[in-house]
BALOFI-465132 format. One line per field, with one value per residue (C-alpha): x, y, z; residue in one letter. Coordinates in Angstrom, 3 decimals, m for minus. Layout:
east X; ...
north Y; ...
up Z; ...
type A; ...
REM end
This chain:
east 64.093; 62.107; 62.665; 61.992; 65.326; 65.498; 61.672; 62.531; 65.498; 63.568; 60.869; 63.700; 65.395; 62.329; 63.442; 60.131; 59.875; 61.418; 59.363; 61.352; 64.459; 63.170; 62.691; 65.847; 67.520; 65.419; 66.128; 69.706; 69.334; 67.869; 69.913; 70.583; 70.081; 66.650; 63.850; 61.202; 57.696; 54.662; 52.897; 54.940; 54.740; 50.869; 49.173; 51.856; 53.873; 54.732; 52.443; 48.949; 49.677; 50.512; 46.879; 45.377; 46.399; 45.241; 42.290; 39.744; 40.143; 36.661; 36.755; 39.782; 40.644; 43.742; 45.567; 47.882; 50.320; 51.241; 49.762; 46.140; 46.914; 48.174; 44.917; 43.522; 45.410; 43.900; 42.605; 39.584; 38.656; 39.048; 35.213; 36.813; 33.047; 32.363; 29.765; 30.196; 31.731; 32.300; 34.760; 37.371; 35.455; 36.535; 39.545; 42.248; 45.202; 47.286; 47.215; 51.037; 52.245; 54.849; 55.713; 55.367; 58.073; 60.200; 60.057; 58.388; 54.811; 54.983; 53.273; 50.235; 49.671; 49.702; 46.637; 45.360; 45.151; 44.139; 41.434; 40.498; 40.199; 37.989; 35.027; 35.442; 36.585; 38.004; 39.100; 42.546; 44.231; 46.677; 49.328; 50.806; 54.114; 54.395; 57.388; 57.044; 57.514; 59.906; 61.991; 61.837; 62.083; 59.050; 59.174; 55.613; 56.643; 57.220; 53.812; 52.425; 53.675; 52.639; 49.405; 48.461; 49.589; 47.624; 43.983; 44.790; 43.759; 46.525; 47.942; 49.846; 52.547; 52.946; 56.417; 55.863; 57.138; 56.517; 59.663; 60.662; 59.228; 56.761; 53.003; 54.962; 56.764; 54.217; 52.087; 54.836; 55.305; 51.818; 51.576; 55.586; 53.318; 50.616; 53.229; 54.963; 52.030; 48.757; 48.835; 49.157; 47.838; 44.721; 42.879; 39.874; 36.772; 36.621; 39.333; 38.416; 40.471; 38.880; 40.358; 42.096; 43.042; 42.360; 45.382; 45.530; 41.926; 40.625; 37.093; 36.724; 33.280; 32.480; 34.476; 34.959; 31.145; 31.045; 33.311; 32.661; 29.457; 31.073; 33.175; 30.448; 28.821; 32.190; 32.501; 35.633; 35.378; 37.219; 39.191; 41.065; 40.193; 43.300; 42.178; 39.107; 36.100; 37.960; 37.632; 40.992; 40.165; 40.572; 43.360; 44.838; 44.001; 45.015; 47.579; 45.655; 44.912; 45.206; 45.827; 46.434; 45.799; 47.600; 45.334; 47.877; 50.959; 52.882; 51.153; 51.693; 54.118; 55.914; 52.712; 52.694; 56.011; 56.343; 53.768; 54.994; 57.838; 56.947; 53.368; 53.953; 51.309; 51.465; 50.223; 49.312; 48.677; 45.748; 43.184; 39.210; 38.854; 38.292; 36.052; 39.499; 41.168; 38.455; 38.005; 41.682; 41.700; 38.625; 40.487; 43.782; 42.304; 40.416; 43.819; 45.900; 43.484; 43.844; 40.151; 38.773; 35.204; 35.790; 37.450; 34.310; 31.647; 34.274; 34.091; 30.539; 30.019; 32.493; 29.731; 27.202; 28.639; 29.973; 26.785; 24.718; 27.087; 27.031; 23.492; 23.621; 26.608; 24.237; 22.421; 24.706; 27.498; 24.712; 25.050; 28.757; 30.218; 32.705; 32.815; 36.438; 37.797; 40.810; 42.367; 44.004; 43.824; 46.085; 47.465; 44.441; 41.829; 43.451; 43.141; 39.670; 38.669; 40.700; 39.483; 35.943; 36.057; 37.617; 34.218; 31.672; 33.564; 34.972; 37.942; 41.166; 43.573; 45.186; 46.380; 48.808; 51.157; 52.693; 51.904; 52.918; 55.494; 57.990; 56.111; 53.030; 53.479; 54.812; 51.664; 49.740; 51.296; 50.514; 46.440; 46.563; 48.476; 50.471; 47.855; 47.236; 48.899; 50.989; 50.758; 53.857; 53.045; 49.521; 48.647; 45.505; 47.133; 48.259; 44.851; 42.983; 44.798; 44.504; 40.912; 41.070; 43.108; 41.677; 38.315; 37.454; 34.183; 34.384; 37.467; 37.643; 39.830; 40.174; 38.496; 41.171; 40.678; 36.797; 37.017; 39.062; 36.438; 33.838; 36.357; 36.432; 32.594; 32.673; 31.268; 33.545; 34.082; 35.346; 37.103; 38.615; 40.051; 37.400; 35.075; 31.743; 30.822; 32.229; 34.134; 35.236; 34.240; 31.805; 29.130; 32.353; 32.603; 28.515; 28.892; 31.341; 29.451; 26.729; 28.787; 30.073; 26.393; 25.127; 28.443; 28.075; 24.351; 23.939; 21.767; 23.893; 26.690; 23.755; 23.770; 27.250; 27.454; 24.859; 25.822; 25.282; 22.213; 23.603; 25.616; 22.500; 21.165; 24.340; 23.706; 19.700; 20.717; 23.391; 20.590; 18.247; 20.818; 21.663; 17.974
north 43.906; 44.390; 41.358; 42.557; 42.681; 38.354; 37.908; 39.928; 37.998; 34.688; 35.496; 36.650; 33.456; 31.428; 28.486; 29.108; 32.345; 32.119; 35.270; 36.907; 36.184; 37.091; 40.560; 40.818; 40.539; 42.772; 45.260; 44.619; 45.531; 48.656; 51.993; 53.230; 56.642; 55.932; 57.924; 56.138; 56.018; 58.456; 55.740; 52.623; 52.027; 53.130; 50.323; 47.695; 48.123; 45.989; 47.485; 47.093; 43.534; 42.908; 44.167; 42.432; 39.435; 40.031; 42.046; 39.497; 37.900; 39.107; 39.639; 40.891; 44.997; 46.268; 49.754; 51.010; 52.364; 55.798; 58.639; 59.229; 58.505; 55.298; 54.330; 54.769; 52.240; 50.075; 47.161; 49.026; 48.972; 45.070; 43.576; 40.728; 39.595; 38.310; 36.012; 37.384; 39.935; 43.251; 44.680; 44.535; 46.379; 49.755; 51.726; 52.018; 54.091; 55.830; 58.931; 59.819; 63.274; 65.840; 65.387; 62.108; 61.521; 63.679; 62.339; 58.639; 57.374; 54.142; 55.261; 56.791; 53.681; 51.736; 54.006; 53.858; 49.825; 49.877; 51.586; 49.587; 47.024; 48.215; 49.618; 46.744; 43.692; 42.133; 38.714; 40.558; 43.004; 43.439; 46.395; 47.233; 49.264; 51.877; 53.669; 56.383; 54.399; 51.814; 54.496; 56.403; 53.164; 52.814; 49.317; 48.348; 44.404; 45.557; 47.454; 44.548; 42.677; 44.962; 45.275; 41.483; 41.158; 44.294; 43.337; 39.164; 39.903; 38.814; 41.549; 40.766; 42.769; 42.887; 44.621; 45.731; 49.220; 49.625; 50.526; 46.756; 45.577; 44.757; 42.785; 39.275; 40.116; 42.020; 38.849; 36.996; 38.945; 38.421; 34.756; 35.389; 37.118; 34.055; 31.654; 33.257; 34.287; 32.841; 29.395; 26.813; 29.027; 27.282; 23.477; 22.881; 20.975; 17.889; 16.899; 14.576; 12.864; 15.056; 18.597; 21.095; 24.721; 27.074; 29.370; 32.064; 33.032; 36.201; 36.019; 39.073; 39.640; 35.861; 33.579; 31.091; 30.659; 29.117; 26.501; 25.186; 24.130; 21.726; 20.853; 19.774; 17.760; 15.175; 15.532; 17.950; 19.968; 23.387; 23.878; 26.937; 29.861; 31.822; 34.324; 34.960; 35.300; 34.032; 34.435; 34.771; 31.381; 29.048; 30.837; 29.741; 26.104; 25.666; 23.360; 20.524; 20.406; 17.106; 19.203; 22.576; 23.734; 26.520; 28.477; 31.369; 30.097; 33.534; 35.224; 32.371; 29.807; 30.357; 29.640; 26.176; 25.460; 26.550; 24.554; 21.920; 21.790; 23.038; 20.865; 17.748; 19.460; 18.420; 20.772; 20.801; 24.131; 24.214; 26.889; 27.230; 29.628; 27.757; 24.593; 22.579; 23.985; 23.414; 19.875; 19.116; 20.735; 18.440; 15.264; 16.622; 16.744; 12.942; 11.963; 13.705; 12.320; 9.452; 7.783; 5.489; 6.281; 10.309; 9.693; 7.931; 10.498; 13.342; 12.317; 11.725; 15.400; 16.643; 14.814; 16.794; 20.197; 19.875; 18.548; 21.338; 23.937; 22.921; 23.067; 26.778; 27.835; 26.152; 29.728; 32.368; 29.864; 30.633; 34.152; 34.465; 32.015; 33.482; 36.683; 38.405; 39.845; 41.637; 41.380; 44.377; 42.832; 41.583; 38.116; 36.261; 37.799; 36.931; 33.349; 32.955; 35.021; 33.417; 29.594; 31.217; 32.527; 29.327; 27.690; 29.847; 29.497; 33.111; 34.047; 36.208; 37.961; 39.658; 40.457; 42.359; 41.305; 44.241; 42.486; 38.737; 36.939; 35.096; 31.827; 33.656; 34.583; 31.630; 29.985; 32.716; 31.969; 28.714; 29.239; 32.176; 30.182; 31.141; 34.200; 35.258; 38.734; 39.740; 43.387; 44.765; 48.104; 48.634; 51.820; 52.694; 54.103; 49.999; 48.585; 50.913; 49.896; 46.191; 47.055; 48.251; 46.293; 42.967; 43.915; 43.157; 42.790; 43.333; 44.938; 43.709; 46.134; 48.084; 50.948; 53.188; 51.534; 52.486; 55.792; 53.496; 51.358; 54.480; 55.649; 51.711; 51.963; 48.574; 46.960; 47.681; 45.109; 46.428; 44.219; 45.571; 44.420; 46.049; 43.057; 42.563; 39.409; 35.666; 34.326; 31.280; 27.455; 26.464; 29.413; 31.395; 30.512; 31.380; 34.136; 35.292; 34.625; 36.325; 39.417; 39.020; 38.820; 41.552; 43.795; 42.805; 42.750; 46.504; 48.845; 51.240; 50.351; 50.086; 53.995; 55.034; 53.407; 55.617; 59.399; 62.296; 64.359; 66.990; 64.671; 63.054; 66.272; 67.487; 64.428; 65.380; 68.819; 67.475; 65.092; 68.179; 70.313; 67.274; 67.250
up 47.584; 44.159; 42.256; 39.032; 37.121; 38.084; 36.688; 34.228; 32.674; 33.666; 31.055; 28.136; 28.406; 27.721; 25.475; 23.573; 23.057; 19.288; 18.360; 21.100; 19.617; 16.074; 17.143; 18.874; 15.755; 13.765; 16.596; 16.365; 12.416; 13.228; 13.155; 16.619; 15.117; 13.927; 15.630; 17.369; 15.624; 17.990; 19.352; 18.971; 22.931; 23.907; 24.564; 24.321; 27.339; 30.187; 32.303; 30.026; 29.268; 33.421; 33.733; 30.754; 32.226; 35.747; 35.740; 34.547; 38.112; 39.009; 42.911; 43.241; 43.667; 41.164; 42.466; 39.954; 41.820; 39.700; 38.275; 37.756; 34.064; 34.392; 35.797; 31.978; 30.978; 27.300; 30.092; 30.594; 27.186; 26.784; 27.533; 29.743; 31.259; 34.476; 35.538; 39.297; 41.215; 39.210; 41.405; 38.920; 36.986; 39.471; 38.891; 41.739; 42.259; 44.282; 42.257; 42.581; 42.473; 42.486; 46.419; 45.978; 43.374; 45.903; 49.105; 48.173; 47.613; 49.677; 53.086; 50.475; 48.347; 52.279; 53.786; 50.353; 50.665; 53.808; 53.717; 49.930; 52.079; 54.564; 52.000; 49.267; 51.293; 48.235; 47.927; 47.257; 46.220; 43.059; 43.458; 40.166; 39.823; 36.579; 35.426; 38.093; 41.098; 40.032; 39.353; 42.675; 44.074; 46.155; 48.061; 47.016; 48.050; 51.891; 51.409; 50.504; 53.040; 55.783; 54.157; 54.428; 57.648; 58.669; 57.456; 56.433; 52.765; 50.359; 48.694; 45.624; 44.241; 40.069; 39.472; 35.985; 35.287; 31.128; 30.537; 30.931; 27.726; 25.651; 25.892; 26.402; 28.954; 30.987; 30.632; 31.900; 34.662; 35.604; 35.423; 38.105; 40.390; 40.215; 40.460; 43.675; 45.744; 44.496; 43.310; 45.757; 48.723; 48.850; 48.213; 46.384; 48.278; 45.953; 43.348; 40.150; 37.744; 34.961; 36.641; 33.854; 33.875; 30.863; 30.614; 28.210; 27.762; 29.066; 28.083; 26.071; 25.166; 27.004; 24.996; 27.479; 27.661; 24.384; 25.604; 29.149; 27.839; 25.377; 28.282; 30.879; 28.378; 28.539; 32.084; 32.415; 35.137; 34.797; 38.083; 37.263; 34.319; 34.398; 34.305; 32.324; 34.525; 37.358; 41.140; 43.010; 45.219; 41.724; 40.896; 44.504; 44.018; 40.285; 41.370; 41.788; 38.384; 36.201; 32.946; 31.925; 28.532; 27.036; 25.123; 24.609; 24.442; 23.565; 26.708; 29.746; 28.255; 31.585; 33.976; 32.052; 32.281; 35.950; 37.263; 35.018; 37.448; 40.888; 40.646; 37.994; 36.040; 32.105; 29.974; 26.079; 23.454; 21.626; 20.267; 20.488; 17.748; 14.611; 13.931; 13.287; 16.135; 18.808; 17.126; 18.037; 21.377; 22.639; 21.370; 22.577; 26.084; 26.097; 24.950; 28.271; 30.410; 28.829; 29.402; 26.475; 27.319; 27.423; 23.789; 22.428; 23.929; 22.345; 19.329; 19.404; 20.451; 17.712; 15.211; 16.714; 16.717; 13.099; 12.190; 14.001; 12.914; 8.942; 9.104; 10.553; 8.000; 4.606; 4.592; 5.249; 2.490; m0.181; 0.434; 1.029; m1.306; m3.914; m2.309; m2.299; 1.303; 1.759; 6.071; 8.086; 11.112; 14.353; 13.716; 16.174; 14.344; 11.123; 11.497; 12.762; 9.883; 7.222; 8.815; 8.676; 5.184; 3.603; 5.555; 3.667; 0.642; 0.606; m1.246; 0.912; m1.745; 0.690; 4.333; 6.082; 7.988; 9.926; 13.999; 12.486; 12.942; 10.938; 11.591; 11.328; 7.550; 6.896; 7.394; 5.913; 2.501; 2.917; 3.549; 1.130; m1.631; m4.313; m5.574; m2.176; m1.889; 1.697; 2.623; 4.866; 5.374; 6.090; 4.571; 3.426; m0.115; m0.192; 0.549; m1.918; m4.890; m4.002; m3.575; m6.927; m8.648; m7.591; m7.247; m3.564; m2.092; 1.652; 3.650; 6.749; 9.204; 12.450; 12.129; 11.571; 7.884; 7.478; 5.434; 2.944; 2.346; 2.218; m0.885; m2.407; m1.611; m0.669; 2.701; 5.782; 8.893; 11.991; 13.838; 16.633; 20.818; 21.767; 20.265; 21.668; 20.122; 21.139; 18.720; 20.747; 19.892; 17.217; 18.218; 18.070; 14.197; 13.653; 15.088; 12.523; 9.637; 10.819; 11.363; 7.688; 6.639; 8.097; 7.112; 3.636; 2.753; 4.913; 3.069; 3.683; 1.120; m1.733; m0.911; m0.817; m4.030; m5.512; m6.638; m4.555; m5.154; m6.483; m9.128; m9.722; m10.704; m12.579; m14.923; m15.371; m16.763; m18.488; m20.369; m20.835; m22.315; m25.137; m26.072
type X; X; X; X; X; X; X; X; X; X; X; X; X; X; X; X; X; X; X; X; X; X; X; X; X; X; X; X; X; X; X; X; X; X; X; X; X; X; X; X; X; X; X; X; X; X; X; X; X; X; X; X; X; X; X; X; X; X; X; X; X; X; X; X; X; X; X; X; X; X; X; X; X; X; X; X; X; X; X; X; X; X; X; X; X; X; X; X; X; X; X; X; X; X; X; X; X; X; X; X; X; X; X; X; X; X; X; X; X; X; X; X; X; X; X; X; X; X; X; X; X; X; X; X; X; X; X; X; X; X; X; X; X; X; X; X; X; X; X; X; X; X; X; X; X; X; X; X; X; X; X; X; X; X; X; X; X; X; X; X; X; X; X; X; X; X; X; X; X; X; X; X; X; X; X; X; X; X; X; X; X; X; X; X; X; X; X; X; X; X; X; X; X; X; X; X; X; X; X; X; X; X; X; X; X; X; X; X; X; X; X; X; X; X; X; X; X; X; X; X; X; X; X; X; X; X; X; X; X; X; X; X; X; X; X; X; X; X; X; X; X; X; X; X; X; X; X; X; X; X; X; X; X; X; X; X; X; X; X; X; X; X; X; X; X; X; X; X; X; X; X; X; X; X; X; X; X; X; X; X; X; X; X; X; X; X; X; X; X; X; X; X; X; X; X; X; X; X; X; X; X; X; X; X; X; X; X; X; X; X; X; X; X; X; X; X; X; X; X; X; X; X; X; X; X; X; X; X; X; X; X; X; X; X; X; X; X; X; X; X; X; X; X; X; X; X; X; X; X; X; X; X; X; X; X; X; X; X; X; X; X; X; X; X; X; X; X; X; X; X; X; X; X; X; X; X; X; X; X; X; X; X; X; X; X; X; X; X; X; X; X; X; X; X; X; X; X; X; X; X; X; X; X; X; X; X; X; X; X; X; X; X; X; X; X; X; X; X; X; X; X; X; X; X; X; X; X; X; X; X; X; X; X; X; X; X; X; X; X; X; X; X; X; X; X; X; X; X; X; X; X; X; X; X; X; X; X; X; X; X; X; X; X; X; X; X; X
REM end
């Protein structure tokens, strides 16, 4: 029987999804004559965010069960890194078609898994329903099931059809699928009293490296990453975690909570991006585990790192300080950026707000102040006559934005999901300014600001013909 419609209404009637509930009722407000927007759904279904989730797990193989095009799904263009295994890395799928939708695709995604098995030997496997199949009703659980008994490699299905919802709930119909057939299946080696999970981080671009580091140094021992850089085996054993700690709480607020009940697990939310917010999340932990020499030696490292990290800031704040930045970004990026800028004593007049929510711009009026200006709409027409008007210095966008800046000619910032720098942790925060540097003292932006050569000339004859 496919569970889905049960998970499904499991993960709507989280008690903390409040930005759940906010868009219900702007949804409810809507006109149910009003047209859908081209594009509103590509790549914020269900289905991507099921995969976004689950994918990082290193040494495990992921078969989309669906069309071809399914396979292209916006996971492959997150830079999730792995330390390991690249299987995950390798696009699977049962390529369904036509015939398929007709008279079932079931016994083709089984040989298909079988014979996965046999070439890659994966830890296991991931099968992942799309809109196609739950809708012919395929039976991809009894595939599963047949599948693991067949070869003795666990293989998982994810029922998330995109037609179910948006990115939260495909996350949260990941971290179901973890919760009913991965964690618990397995015991570590050795256990220690200073054992956490990091849930929520999918270590795009290597995040999580900047903070395990940090980590070791007090003793914590990482038991489970779910899932970034992960092997399927920690994932199976996460349970005998001391601590978890949420670093997404939007994305697996239900993995917390579930193992919260099923294992006695507590679990606290905290962030690593920001020098504040990594601060707190190092104390936050000492404090769960509740050790007086681990709080000591964490606040002696915070010293350290704030120290070190001043030091590194004191050239780039020289450089930076006073300059004027306006933000087009999603509401992640926005913070680090706007935490990062107040640090190099940079000045935000304005953001946009389009992907926030409620909460979200509450607190941005609050960092912005009461001159800071809040952008709804997002249009480039907008941003150029803020540009203009307040005489920015640096717009910092995706790069959907860039030819705006090009007509400002003032220095451009992509940042983008497809990021290829850490921003995690206090490196996270360097790394940052550097980018800013670089972006704003190009040579390149000395040139756009110059006149063509043929203006230039236009203004030489113009000169002539006065004399």
């Amino acid at each position: 029987m496919n569970p889905t419609p049960g998970k499904i209404n499991d993960s709507l009637s989280d008690s903390n999804s409040e930005d759940a509930r906010q868009q219900q009722i702007r949804h409810k407000k809507k006109s149910s004559t009003e047209l859908p927007q081209p594009g509103t759904t590509q790549g914020s279904c269900a289905f991507d965010s099921a995969m976004i989730t689950l994918v990082p797990i290193t040494d495990v193989a992921h078969v989309v069960h669906g069309p071809s095009g399914c396979a292209a799904s916006i996971w492959g263009s997150y830079s999730s890194l792995s330390s390991g295994s690249m299987l995950y890395k390798i696009r699977f799928t049962s390529d369904i078609d036509e015939n398929d939708i007709i008279f079932g695709g079931a016994k083709k995604l089984y040989k298909g898994i079988l014979e996965l098995e046999r070439r890659y030997k994966p830890a296991a496997v991931f099968v992942y329903s799309t809109c196609i199949t739950a809708l012919i009703g395929d039976d991809i659980e009894g595939v599963c099931k047949d599948a693991t008994e067949k070869t003795g490699i666990p293989t998982i299905p994810v029922h998330c059809p995109g037609f179910i919802g948006n990115q939260n709930l495909g996350n949260r119909v990941a971290a179901e699928a973890m919760l009913s057939h991965v964690i618990g299946t397995a015991e570590p080696d050795t256990t220690t009293p200073y054992d956490i999970n990091l849930i929520g981080e999918y270590n795009i671009a290597g995040a999580i490296w900047n903070v395990l580091p940090l980590l070791d140094k007090l003793g914590i021992r990482v038991l489970a990453k779910i899932t970034g850089n992960a092997v399927y085996k920690e994932v199976c054993y996460a349970h005998r975690a001391k601590l978890n700690v949420l670093l997404s709480s939007k994305a697996l607020i239900n993995m917390a909570k579930g193992m919260e009940k099923q294992y006695s697990i507590p679990y606290i939310e905290e962030s690593i991006y920001g020098v504040e917010q990594i601060n707190q999340c190092l104390r936050s932990i000492a404090a769960k585990l509740a050790n007086p020499d681990l709080h000591e030696r964490t606040e002696k490292l915070i010293v350290e790192e704030t120290a070190a990290l001043e030091e590194k800031l004191a050239v780039y704040i020289t450089r930076l300080e006073g300059k004027r930045i306006i933000l087009s970004t999603g509401s992640f990026k926005s913070w680090l950026i706007i935490f990062t800028a107040k640090k190099l004593g940079m000045e935000v007049i304005a953001i946009t707000t389009k992907n926030n929510t409620e909460e979200d711009r509450t607190r941005i009026k609050s960092l912005l102040g009461q001159d800071g200006i809040i952008l709804e709409q997002n249009s480039s027409e907008e941003i150029l006559q803020i540009i203009n008007e307040n005489q920015a210095d640096m717009l910092i966008a995706d790069k959907c934005h860039q030819d705006t800046s090009l007509t400002a000619k003032i220095p451009f910032l992509d940042i983008n999901q497809e990021r290829n720098h850490p921003y995690a942790g206090y490196m996270g925060i360097l790394e940052i300014a550097r980018e800013l540097y670089a972006a704003f003292y190009n040579p390149v932006w000395e040139q756009v600001c110059q006149p063509a050569p043929w203006e230039a000339g236009e203004v030489g004859n113009s000169q002539q013909e006065d004399i």
